[in-house]
C-alpha positions in Angstrom: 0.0 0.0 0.0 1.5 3.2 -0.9 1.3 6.1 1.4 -0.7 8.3 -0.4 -2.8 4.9 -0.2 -2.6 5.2 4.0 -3.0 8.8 3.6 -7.1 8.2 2.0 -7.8 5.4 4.3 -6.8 7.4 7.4 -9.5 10.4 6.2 -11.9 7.8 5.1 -11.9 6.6 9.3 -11.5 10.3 10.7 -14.9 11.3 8.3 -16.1 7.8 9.9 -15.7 9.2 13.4 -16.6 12.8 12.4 -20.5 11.2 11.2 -20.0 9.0 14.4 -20.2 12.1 16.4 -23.5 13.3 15.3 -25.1 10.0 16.2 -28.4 11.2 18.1 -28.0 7.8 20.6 -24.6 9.5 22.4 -24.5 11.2 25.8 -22.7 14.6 25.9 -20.1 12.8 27.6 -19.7 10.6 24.9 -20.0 13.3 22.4 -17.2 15.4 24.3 -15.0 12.0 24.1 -15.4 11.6 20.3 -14.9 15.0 19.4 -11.5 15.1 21.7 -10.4 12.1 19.3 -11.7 13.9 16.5 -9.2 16.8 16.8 -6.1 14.4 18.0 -6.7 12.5 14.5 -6.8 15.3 12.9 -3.7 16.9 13.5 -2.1 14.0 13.4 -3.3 13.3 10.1 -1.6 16.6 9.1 1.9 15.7 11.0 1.6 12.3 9.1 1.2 14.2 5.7 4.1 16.6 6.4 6.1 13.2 7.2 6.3 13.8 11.4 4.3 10.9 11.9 4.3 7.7 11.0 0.9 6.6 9.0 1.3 3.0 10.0 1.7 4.1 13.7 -1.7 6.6 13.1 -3.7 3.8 11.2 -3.2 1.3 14.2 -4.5 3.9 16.8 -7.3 4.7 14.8 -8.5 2.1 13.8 -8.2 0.9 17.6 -10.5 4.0 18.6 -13.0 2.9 15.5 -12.8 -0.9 17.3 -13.5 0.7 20.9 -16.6 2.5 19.5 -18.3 -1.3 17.9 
């Protein structure tokens, strides 16, 4: 998989999370959580494109948060 390849999967799971947020069924809590991970994966998905981060290391995490929210 290339990394431009990473790079689209990555913001296919952070839109994911970002629809995930507006679910109607979550508590403010759980609303407050979600949009905290919304703006860690975020910026990270912008160190990863300017080559700070890793992509394998972000896609791991995130798709560990995407597991955590099944």
């Amino acid at each position: 998989m290339t990394h431009e390849q990473k790079l689209e999967l990555i913001k296919s799971y952070i839109d994911d999370i970002r629809t995930y947020e507006h679910d109607e069924h979550l508590s403010t809590n759980e609303r407050q959580h979600i949009k905290r991970a919304l703006d860690v994966y975020t910026n990270l998905y912008s160190d990863v494109e300017k080559g700070k981060v890793d992509a394998d290391l972000l896609h791991e995490n995130i798709t560990s948060f995407l597991y955590m929210l099944q």
